[in-house]
N, C-alpha and C positions, 0 to 999 in steps of 0.2 A: 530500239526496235519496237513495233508494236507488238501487243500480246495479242496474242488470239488463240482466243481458250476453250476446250471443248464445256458442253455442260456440267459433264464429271467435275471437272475442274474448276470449274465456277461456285460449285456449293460446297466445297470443303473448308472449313475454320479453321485457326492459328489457336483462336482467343477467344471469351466472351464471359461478359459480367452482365452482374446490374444492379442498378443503383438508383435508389431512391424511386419505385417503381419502372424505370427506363433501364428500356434491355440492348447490350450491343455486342455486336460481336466483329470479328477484324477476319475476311476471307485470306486462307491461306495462302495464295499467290501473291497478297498485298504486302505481307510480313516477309516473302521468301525475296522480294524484291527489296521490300525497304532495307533487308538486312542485305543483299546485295549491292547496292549501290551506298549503304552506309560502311560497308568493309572498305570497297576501291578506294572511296574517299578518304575514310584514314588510311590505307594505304601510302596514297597521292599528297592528302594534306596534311595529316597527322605524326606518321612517323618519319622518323629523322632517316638520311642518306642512310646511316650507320645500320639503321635495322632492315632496310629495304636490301643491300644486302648481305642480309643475314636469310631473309627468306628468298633472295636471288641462285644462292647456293652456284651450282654450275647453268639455270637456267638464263636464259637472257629475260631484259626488263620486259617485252612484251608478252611472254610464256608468264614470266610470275603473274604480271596481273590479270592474266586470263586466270590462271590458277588459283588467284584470290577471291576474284568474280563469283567462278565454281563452288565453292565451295562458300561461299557467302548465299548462294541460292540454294544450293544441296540440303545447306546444313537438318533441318528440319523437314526431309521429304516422309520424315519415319511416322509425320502426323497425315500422311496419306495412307491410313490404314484404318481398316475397323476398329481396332484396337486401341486407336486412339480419339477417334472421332465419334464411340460409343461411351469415352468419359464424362462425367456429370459436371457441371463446374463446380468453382468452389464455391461458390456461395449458396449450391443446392436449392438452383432454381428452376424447379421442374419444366416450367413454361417453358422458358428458354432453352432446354435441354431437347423436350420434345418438338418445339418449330424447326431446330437446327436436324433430327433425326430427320421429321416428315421433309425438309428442302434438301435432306441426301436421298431421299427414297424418289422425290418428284424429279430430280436431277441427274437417276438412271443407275442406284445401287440400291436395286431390287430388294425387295423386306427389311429394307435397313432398318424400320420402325420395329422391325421383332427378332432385332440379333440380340442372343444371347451368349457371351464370349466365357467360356469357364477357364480360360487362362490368361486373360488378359494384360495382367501386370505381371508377366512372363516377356512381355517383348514393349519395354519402355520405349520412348518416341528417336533418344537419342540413340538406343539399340536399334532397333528395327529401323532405323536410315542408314548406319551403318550395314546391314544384312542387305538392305536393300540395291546400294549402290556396289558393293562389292558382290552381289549377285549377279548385277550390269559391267561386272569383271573390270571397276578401279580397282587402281592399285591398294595395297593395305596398308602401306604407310596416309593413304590419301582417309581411307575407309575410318582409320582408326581416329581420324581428328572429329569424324562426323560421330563417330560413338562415345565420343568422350567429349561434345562442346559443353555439355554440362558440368564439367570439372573434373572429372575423374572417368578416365581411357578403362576400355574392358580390357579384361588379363588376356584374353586373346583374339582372334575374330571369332565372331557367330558364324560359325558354319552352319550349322545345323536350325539354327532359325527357323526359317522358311521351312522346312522337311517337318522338324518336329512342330510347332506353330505354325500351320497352312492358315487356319482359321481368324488368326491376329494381322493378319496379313492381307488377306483378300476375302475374307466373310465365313468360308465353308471349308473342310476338309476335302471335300471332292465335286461339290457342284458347281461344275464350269459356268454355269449361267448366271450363277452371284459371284464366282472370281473372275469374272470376264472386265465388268466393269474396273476393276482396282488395279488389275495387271497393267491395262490400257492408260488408267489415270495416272500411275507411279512411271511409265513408259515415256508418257506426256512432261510430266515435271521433269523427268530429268534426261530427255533428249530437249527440253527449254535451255534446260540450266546448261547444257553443254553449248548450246547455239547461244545465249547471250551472252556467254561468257569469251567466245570466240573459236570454241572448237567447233571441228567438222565433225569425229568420230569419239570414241571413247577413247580410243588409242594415242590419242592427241593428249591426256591427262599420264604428266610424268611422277613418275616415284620419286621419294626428296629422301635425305638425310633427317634422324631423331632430330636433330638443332633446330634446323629449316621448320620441323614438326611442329615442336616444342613452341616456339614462335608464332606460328601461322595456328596455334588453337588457341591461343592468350587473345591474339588478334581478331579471331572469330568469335570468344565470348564477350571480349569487350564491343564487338560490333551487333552482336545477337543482346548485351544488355541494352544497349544503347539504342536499338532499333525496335526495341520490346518496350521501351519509356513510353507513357502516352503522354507525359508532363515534365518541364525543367523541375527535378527536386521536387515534385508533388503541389507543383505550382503552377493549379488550373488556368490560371490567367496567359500562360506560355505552354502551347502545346507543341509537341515532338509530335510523335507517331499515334497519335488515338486511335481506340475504335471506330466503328459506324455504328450507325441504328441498326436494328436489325431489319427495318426495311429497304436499308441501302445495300446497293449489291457495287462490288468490287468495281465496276465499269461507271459508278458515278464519281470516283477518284481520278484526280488527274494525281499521276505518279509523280511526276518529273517533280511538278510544283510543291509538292506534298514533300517528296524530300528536301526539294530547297528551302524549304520555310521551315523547316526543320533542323540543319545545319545553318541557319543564321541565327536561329535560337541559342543552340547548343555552341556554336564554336564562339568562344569569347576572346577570340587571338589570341593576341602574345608570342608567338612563337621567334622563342632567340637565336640567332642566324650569328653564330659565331666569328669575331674577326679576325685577323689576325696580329699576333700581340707584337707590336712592331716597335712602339714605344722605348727609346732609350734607357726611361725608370720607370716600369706602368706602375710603380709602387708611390711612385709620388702620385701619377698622374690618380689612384685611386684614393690612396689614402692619405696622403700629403705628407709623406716622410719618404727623404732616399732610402732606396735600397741597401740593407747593409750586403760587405761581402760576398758572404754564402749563400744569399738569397740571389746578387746577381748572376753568382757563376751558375746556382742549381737552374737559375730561371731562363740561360744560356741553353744549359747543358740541355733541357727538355726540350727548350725549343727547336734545335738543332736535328731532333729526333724526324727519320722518314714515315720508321711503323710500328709507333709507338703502343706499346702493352702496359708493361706494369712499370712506377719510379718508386723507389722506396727511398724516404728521406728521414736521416738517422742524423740531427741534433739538439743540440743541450735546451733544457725547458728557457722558455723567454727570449729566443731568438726570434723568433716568427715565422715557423713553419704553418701557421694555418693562413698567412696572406701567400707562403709559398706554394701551397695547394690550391689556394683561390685561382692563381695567375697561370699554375700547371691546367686546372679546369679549361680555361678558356683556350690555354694552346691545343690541349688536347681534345678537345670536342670539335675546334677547327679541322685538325688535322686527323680526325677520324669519322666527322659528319656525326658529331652527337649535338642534342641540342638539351641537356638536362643535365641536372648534377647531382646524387645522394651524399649527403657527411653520416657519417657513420660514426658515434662514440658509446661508451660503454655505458652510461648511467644516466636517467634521465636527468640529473641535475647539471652533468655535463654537458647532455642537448639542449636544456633549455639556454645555456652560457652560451655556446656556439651559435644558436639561431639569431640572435639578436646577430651576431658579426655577419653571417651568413646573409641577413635577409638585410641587413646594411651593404653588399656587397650585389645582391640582385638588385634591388634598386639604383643604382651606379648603371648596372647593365640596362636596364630598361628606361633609365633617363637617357642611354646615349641612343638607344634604337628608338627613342619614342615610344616608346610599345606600357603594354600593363602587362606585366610577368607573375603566374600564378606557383604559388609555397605553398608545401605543406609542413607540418611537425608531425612528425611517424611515432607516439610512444600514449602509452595507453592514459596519460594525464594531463596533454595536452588541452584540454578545455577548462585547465588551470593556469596557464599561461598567459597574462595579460600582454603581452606583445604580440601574441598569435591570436587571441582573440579581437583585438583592435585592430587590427587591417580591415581591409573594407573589400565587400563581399564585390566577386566581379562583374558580375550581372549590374548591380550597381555602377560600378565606373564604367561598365562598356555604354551605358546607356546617358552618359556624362562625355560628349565629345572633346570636352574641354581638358580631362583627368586621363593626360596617357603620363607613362615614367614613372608608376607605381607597382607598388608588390600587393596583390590581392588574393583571395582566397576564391576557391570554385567549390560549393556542394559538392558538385558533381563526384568529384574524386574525393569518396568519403568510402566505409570501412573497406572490402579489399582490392577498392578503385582507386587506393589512396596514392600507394605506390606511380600508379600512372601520372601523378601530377610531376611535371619536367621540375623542377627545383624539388628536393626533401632533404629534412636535417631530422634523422631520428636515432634509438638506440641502437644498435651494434646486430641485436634481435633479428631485426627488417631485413638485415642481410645473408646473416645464419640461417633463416627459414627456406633460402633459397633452396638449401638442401634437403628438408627434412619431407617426405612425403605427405601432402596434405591435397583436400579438393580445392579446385583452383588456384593450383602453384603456377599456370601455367600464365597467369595475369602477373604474377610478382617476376618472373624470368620477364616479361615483356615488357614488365616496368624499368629494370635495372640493365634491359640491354639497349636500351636508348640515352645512358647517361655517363658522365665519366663517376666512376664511383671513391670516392674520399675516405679513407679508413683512418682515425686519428686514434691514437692509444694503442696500440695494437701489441703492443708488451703484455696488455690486460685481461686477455683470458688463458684462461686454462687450455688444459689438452684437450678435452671433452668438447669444449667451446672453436677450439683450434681445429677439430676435426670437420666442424660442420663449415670454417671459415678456410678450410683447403677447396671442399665440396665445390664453395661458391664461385671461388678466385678459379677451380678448373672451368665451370661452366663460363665462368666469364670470358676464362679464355679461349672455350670455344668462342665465344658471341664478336672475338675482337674488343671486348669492353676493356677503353683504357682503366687504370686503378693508380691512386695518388695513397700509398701507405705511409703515416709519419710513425716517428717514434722519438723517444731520447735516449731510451734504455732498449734497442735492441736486439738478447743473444743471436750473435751470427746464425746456430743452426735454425733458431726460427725464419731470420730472413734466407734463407737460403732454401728451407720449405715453401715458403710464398712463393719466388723464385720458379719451385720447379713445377708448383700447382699449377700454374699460368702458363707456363712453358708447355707441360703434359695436353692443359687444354686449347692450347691455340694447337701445337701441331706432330701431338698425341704421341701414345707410351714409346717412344721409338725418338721423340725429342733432341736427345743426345748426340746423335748421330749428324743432325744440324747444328750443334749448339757452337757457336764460336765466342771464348770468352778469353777475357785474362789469365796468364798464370795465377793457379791457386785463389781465384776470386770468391772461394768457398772460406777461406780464412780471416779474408779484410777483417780487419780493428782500425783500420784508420777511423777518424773523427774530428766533423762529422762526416756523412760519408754518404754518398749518394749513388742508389746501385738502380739501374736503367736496362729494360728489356728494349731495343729499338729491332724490331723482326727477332731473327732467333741469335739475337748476339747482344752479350751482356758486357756493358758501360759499366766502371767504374770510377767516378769522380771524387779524388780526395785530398787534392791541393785548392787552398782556396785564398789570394792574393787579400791581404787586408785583414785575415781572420782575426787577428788582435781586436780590434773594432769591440768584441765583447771580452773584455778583462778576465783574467782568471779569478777566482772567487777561491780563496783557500775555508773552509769550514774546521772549526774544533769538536771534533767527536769525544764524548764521553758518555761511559755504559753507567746506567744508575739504575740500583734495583732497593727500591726503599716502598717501605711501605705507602699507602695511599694519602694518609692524612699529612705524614712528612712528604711527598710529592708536591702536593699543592701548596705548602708552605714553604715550599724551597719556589718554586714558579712565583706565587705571591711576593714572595724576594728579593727574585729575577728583574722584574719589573719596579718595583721600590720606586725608580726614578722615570718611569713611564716604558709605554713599551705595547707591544701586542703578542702575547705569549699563543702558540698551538701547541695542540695537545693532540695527538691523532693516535688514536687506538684500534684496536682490530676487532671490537665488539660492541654491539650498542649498548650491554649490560654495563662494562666498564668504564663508556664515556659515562652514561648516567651516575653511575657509582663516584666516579669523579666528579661531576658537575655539582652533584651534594654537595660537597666539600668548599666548596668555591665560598669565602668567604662573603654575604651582603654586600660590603661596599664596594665590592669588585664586578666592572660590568662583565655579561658573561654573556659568549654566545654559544647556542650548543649548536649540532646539525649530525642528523643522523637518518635513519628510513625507518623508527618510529614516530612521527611525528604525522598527524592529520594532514593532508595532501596542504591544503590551505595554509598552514604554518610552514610547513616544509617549504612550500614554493617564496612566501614571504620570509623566511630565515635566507635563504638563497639569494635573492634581492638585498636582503640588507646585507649581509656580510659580502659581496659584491661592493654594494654604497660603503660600506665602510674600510675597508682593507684594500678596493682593487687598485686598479691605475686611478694618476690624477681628482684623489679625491684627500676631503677633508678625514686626515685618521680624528682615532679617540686620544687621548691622551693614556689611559691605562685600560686594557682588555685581555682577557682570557677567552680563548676560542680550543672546545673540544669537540671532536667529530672522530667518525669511523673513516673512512677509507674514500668515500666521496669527499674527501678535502684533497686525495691526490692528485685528481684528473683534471687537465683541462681547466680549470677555477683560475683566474687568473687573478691570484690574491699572496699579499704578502708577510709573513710574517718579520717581528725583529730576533725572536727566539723562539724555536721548536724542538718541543720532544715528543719522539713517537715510540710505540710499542716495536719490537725486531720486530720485521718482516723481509721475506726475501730483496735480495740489493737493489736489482732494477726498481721495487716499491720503495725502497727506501732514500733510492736518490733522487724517485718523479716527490717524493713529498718533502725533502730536500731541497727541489728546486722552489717550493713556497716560500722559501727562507733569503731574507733580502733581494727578492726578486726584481726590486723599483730601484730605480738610483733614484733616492731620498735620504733626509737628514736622517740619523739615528738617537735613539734617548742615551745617554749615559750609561757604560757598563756594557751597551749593546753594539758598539760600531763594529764587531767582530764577530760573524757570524758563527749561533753557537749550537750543533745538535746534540742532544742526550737521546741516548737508546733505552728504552724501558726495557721490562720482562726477562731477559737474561739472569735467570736465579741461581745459575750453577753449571759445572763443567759439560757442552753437550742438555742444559735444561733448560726448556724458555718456557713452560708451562704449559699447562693440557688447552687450553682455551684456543693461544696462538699457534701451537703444533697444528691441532685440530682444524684451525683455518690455513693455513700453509704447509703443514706436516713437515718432520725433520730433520729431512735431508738438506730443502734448499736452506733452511736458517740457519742450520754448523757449518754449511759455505762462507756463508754471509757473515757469520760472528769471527769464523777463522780469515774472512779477507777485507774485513771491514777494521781498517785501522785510526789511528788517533788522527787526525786527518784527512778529511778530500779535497780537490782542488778540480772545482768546477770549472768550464766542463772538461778539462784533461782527464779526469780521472773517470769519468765516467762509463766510456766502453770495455779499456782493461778492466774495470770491476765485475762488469757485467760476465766480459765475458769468463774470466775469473771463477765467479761461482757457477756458469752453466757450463762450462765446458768441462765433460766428466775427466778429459785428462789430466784435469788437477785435481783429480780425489785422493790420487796418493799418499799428496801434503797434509791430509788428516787421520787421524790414529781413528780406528773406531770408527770408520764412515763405511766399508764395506756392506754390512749388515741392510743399514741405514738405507743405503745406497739399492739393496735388492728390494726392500719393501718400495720403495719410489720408484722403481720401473715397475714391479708388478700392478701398483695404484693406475700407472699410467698406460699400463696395456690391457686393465679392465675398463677405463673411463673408454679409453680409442677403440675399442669391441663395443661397449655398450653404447656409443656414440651411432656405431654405425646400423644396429639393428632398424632404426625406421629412415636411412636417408636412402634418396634414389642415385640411382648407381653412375657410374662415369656417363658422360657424352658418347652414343655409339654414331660415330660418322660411317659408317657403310652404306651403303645406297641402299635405301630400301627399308632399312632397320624403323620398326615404326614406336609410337609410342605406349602399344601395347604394357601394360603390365605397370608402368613408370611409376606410378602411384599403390602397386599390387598391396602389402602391409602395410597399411598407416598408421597413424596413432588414433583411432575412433575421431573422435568427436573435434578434437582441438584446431579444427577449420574454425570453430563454432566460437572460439574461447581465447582470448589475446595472452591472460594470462599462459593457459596451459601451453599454447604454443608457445611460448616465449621461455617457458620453465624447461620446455623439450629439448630445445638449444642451449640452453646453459645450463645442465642438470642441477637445478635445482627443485626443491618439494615445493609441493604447491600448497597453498595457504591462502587463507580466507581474507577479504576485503570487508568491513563491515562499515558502517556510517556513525558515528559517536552522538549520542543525543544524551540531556542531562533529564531524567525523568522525574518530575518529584510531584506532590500532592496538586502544586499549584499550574502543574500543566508540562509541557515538551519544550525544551529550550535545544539552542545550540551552545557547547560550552562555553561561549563567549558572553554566554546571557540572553541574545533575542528569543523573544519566542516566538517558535514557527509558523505560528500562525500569519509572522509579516513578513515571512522569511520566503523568496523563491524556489521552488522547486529546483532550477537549477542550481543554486548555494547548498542546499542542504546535501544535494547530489555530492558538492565538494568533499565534507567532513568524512573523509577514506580514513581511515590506517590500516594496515596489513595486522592480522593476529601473527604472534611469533607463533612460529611452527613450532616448536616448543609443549604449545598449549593445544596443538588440536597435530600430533604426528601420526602422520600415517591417514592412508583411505576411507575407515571406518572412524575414525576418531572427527575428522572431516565430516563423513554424512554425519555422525550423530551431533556436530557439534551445527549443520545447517537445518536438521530437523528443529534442535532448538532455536536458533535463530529465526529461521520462520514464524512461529509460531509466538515469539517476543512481537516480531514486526507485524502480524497480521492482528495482535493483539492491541497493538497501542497506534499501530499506523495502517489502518486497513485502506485508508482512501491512496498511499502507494502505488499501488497495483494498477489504477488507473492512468498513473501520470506517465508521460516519457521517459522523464528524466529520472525517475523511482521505481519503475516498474521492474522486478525482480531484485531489487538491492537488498539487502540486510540491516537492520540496527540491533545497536547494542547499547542498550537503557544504563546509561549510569546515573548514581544517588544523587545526592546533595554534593560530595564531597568528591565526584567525578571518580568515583569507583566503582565496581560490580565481582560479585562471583561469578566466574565462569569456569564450567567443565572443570573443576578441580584447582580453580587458581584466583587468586585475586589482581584484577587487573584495576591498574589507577592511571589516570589523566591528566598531566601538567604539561602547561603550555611551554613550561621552564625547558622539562625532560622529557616529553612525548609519553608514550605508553610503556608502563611500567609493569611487570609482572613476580608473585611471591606465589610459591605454594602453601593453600590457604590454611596448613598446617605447618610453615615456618615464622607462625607467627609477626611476618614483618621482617625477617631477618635476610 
């Protein structure tokens, strides 16, 4: 429709800089458009069936996208005020500030050159639109998305706005002749916004559901960022939405065209249009091996499904449950109109394992549609990743007619736009935060309700961790978001919380009352076993024709508690006649303390999260290349590591001994053990585990209590017998030690027994102080408040927020440099001088919390750090990729004092620390 704008409304600003003496500025009606016709469009071309609706709720298709319309023009009416239109810009350029005053003053808001506002950042742009439109009596679910497109909703409506801030609003307290013009112009805008949007009246704008809310504000700040871009990725050569000069007025813009040239920019295709999986074996057809068994019946059984929720698939490590989630993905985004998919695993070294299969597996998808399919890696170390860094940029291929059927990367969807990219394989983190109250949660809900979400390891956290992974799994099940849950270890009552999370969220606290399931399907131990939400009625799948196909595995268990030096010389032994020995321990102190010992001519590998990001990720690679599938082994090896040797790593050893830890951990690291049909060395054809750390009756020592505390370990010692026989033995064990009805069978667990629920009804209390609270689906319910207590800052901070969901203390990241007379090296030797900024960026390790515990030990330990860095590396500060980072100057011999400690550096052990009064001991 054409605009036809009063003068008022012709001289009001959005925006305006300047640059390099040229001054511009963008007229308000130009942004309130562009952001309206950039909403519809994602609407229409961006988001999947599945999310359309989710903001359809009870409305019909033509009511939503009036309602998207609306509120794509609304959103920003609140800069039709003095208030906002009397702020300076940023770059405090007076000129420009006072032409923009005198063209409101000549355009009919009288003295606007001589308003002086004494409460002006009393009524912010995103408030005062809010106040405004619900003044013109929209609803307050609608009101509240407009006061909160900045990320974070007000705790309630501004009532009082307008009343108490007359003057922010329309110029004066009481002089109708300077509030005549504002009344009239905010009048104008938003009897526009109602007429282009399709309404007649105001009343024509319905009240929605918190869900529909929640959705529809992710949706408007991704349309309001993207409509505010003047450039692709700051890439003047490709413009989006620029300003104008400031001697161009709004009416020398052609809108239409202006947008079009601006989504041919921006949209880089790809968009994958789900098939259906029709295929006899799509297990050949992808990966060129039939189907075994349990993967055809599970990949049956999903298919089968009308309305499909949640599958949770419970078997044994090395069967192929991640191509069984791959194939579940594409059924289930067909049959739910998703067109994206999140992998969720616990440790970055697990995600970077998975990405490579994952983005081998897009590829396959975008060779059969033709298309170039955009990945991200979700984990804060991803730009150490050389598989993810080697894909090729999309703007590139798109501009390459020739280059479709590739996996490419988009800028665009870079820090909390990341999530929006339709493929991501990240940590576990990405998905937990869904819960935790932060600014702009409502992009990461918009991101995960357009995908089918993948959760692999899911035995692997905690209760604390588990609280914030019920949160997600409810929201999800408002959103209809299918979820692919694997595991090999996992206790019934966890899956059966998953279960009721989903359930609670698709069709709320009352669930039960629908629920049609099997006798007693709250107890299944079958295995493996495959438990299926199809609508409100729970499948369970646990006969599977052929399962023999994977051989029983019997394992000899034996508990060994010998000291450290006699350790490694019984493993050295072990292998005499070749062999690859693991070692997996529950602390980085005593892998190191062990890898000492490792005799010279024994090749060694360690891997642990002391290690410089650089070496970590290359340790990662090589013991991959060395141990995984189909490759050339060593002839003789010792491998010690912490606990990332249990996840996901598809590696195998001939002989393993691990420190106790609870049974589900001790049978996923278990399953490393003759994982390959392959030859074996002598001595070894029979799989053999040894248990460390068990010192005595009910004693496993303060280290490993401390990491697992010990309740679940006196389970695990008392049911953990000479023998397993994979994977039969696997769920009776499990369930074994988690199910409390067998505490009886141990003398002395009572006690035990109280402290481990009281641990775990402080973590699930302290879990929930910053998350936001259930899905409220009552009509009307808005998102007022949803964000009310956050955790400060940790919007701002990947670590912090990530430490938030997995109660862990937060700790220092600093950069390793070897400082000596003859200048700044990296420990490898170069010196910096020929070294790129981004490389040096690489050298991370994490300080142990240990050396810097607690908040204050923190700041004093970044006071000094600063002031190391600004002392030897003051040009930092300037760069991108350095600016705000830390270093930590080590000698000659890759050591330093710090805070009370002696920290040292091998490439061998990672970061090692002594207090600098245990002399080395």
């Amino acid at each position: 429709m054409d605009i036809k704008l009063s003068k008022q409304a012709a001289v009001l600003w959005a925006k305006k800089r300047s640059e390099e003496g040229q001054q511009y500025w963008l007229p308000l009606i130009v942004h309130l458009t562009d952001a309206q016709k950039t909403i519809n469009w994602l609407l229409n071309q961006w988001l999947c069936d599945g999310q359309r609706q989710i903001l359809q709720g009870t409305l019909s298709e033509e009511d939503t996208q009036k309602l998207v319309k609306f509120v794509g023009f609304i959103h920003d009416i609140g800069k039709a005020t003095p208030a906002f239109q009397a702020k300076p810009s940023y770059d405090r350029d007076d000129s420009l500030d006072e032409q923009l005053k005198s063209q409101l003053s000549r355009g009919g808001f009288l003295d606007f050159d001589e308003l002086r506002l004494a409460s002006a950042n009393k009524s912010p742009h995103a408030l005062a639109g809010e106040a405004i439109v619900e003044n013109f009596e929209i609803p307050e679910s609608i009101g509240a998305i407009i006061g909160g497109h900045h990320g974070k909703p007000e705790s309630e409506s501004p009532d009082d706005q307008l009343e108490v801030y007359t003057a922010n609003y329309v110029q004066s307290d009481n002089n109708s002749s300077l509030q005549a013009p504002w009344r009239q112009v905010q009048k104008e805008l938003f009897n526009y916004g109602l007429v282009s949007s399709g309404y007649q009246v105001v009343g024509d704008v319905p009240e929605i559901k918190q869900p529909q809310a929640v959705i529809l504000e992710g949706l408007l700040i991704m349309a309001d960022w993207l409509s505010s871009s003047e450039y692709l990725n700051q890439d003047q050569s490709v413009p989006l939405f620029p300003l104008i000069e400031i001697d161009q007025s709004w009416q020398s813009i052609n809108m239409d065209e202006r947008f079009r040239h601006a989504m041919r920019a921006w949209d880089l295709g790809g968009k994958w249009e789900p098939q259906k999986v029709s295929s006899d074996d799509p297990y050949k057809d992808r990966w060129g091996f039939s189907a075994r068994p349990v993967q055809k019946k599970m990949t049956q059984a999903i298919g089968a499904t009308t309305d499909p929720g949640m599958a949770i698939v419970e078997a044994p490590m090395g069967l192929g449950k991640t191509e069984i989630a791959l194939i579940a993905a594409e059924q289930l985004a067909y049959a739910t109109g998703r067109d994206g998919v999140f992998m969720g695993l616990p440790t970055q070294a697990t995600t970077n394992a998975m990405f490579d299969r994952v983005e081998d597996w897009v590829e396959i998808l975008a060779k059969a549609q033709d298309e170039n399919f955009q990945i991200n890696l979700m984990h804060g170390k991803k730009l150490f990743n050389r598989k993810y860094l080697a894909l090729p940029n999309a703007v590139n291929v798109y501009a390459d007619e020739d280059k479709t059927g590739s996996v490419v990367l988009n800028a665009w969807f870079s820090g909390k736009k990341t999530i929006l990219t339709k493929f991501t394989v990240g940590t576990i983190d990405n998905l937990l935060l869904m819960g935790l109250k932060q600014k702009h949660l409502f992009l990461r809900h918009l991101g995960f309700s357009g995908k089918v979400v993948i959760i692999d390891e899911v035995h692997a956290y905690d209760c604390y961790m588990d609280s914030y992974l019920c949160k997600a799994i409810e929201w999800l099940g408002t959103y209809h978001v299918p979820i692919v849950i694997l595991s090999a270890t996992l206790p019934k009552d966890k899956r059966n919380v998953l279960l009721r999370a989903y359930l609670k969220g698709k069709y709320g606290k009352y669930y039960e009352k629908k629920l049609i399931a099997p006798a007693n399907w709250e107890n299944a131990q079958a295995y493996p076993l495959l438990s299926i939400l199809d609508g409100n009625q729970i499948k369970q799948i646990k006969d599977f024709p052929g399962l023999s196909d994977q051989k029983p595995q019997t394992l000899q268990v034996q508990r060994l508690n010998e000291p450290d030096d006699e350790l490694i010389s019984a493993v050295v032994a072990k292998i005499s006649n070749g062999g690859i020995a693991g070692i997996i321990v529950n602390t980085v102190k005593r892998a190191q303390a062990l890898a000492k010992l490792v005799p010279a001519g024994i090749k060694l590998m360690v891997l642990h999260s002391a290690f410089l990001a650089t070496d970590r990720t290359a340790q990662e690679t090589d013991l991959q290349a060395a141990i995984g599938k189909h490759v050339v082994r060593p002839d003789k090896m010792i491998v010690i590591g912490t606990q990332v040797l249990e996840q996901s790593l598809d590696i195998d050893f001939d002989v393993l001994y691990t420190d106790i830890a609870p049974m589900d951990l001790i049978l996923q690291r278990a399953g490393r053990l003759h994982r390959h049909q392959i030859a074996r060395p002598k001595g070894l054809q029979q799989p053999q585990l040894f248990i460390m750390g068990i010192q005595g009756l009910n004693d496993y020592g303060t280290g490993n209590e401390a990491v697992y505390g010990k309740y679940l370990l006196m389970k695990t010692d008392h049911f953990l017998g000479n023998t397993i026989t994979l994977p039969d033995d696997i769920s009776p064990l499990v369930q074994q030690v988690y199910d409390p009805a067998t505490d009886h069978e141990i003398d002395g667990i009572d006690a035990i027994r109280a402290e481990f629920d009281d641990v775990i009804a402080k973590e699930t209390s302290k879990a929930g102080v910053f998350q936001i609270d259930d899905p409220n689906t009552r009509m009307g319910a808005t998102i007022h408040d949803w964000l009310g207590r956050d955790l400060g800052s940790v919007d701002k901070d990947e670590q912090k927020a990530s430490a938030a969901v997995r109660d862990i203390q937060e700790t220092l990241e600093v950069i390793l440099v070897r400082h000596t007379d003859e200048g700044n090296f990296l420990l490898d030797g170069r010196n910096l001088l020929g070294v790129q900024p981004q490389e040096i960026a690489q050298q991370l390790v994490r300080i142990p919390f240990i050396v810097t515990p607690g908040p204050q030990k923190i700041e004093q330990a970044i006071n000094d750090l600063e002031k190391l860095t600004s002392r030897y590396f003051a040009g930092w500060q300037s760069n991108v990729w350095l600016k705000g980072a830390l270093a930590l100057p080590l000698d000659q011999d890759l050591s330093t004092n710090f805070e009370g400690w002696r920290l040292t550096y091998s490439s061998r052990l990672g970061l090692s620390y002594v207090k600098d009064d245990d002399d080395g001991q």
